[in-house]
C-alpha positions, -999 to +999 in steps of 0.1 A: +000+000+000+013+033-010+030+058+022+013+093+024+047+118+025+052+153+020+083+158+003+102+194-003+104+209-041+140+199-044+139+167-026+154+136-044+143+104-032+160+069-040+142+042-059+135+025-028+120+052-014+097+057-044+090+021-043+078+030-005+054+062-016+038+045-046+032+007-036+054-002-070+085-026-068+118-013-074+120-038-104+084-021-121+102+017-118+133+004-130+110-013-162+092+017-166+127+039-171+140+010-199+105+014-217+107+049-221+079+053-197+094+085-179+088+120-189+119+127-183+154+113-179+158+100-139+187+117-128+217+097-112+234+106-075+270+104-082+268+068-069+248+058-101+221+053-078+187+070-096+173+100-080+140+104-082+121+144-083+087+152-070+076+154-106+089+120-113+073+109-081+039+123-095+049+113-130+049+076-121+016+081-098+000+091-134+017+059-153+002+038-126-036+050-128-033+048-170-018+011-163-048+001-136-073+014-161-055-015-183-035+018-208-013-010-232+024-003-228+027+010-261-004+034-260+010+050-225+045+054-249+024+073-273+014+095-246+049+097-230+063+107-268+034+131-277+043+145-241+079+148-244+074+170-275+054+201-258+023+219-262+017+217-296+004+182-284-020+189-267-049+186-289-034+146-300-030+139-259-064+152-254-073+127-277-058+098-270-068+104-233-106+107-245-105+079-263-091+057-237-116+073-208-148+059-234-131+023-234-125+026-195-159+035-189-177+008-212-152-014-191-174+003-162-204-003-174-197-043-187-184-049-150-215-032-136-233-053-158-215-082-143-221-075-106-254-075-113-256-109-127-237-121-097-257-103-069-286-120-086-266-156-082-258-149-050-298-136-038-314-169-052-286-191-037-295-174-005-334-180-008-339-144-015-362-125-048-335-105-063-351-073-056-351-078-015 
């Protein structure tokens, strides 16, 4: 479960302590640097060790609600790209994002749907009209 903390504007936080604030392994940041998943480049303590920014920190909070609303990999790259090239993209992210919100919510609606049909299961099972 992701740790509520308040860090400064300047603060740089290791990967473990990103880990830590947003419930992701060490192993998923690490994947999402290699896929080209980060707005920008994660910056490096003289150690090699990455250093992680409040942005990036709220970067990767964004990357994980596109990837729990099932966002592919190479869709959330799009976004990344279209990103990474400034304003002028707006209108294309705007779109993309749009047309991933109408294919979250008829996910919505089919697993509404689905409850439904289950809490009906479950009502007869237990003797019960649906509608009690």
């Amino acid at each position: 479960m992701p740790v509520e903390r308040v860090t400064t504007e300047d603060e740089q936080l290791s990967i473990s302590e990103v880990a830590e604030l947003t419930g992701l392994s060490a192993h998923t940041l690490r994947y999402y640097e290699r896929a080209g998943l980060m707005l920008a480049p994660i910056s490096r303590a003289s150690s090699q060790h990455r250093r992680y920014s409040k942005q990036d920190v709220g970067w990767v909070g964004f990357l994980t609600k596109l990837r729990s609303t099932s966002m592919p990999i190479a869709r959330i790259r799009q976004y990344v790209d279209l990103a990474r090239h400034g304003d002028d993209t707006i209108g294309d992210r705007l779109e993309l994002l749009l047309i991933h919100r109408m294919n979250v919510a008829a996910g919505l609606d089919e697993m509404t749907q689905s409850l439904a049909a289950i809490d009906f299961k479950i009502a007869t099972y237990q003797g019960r009209t649906p509608t009690e």
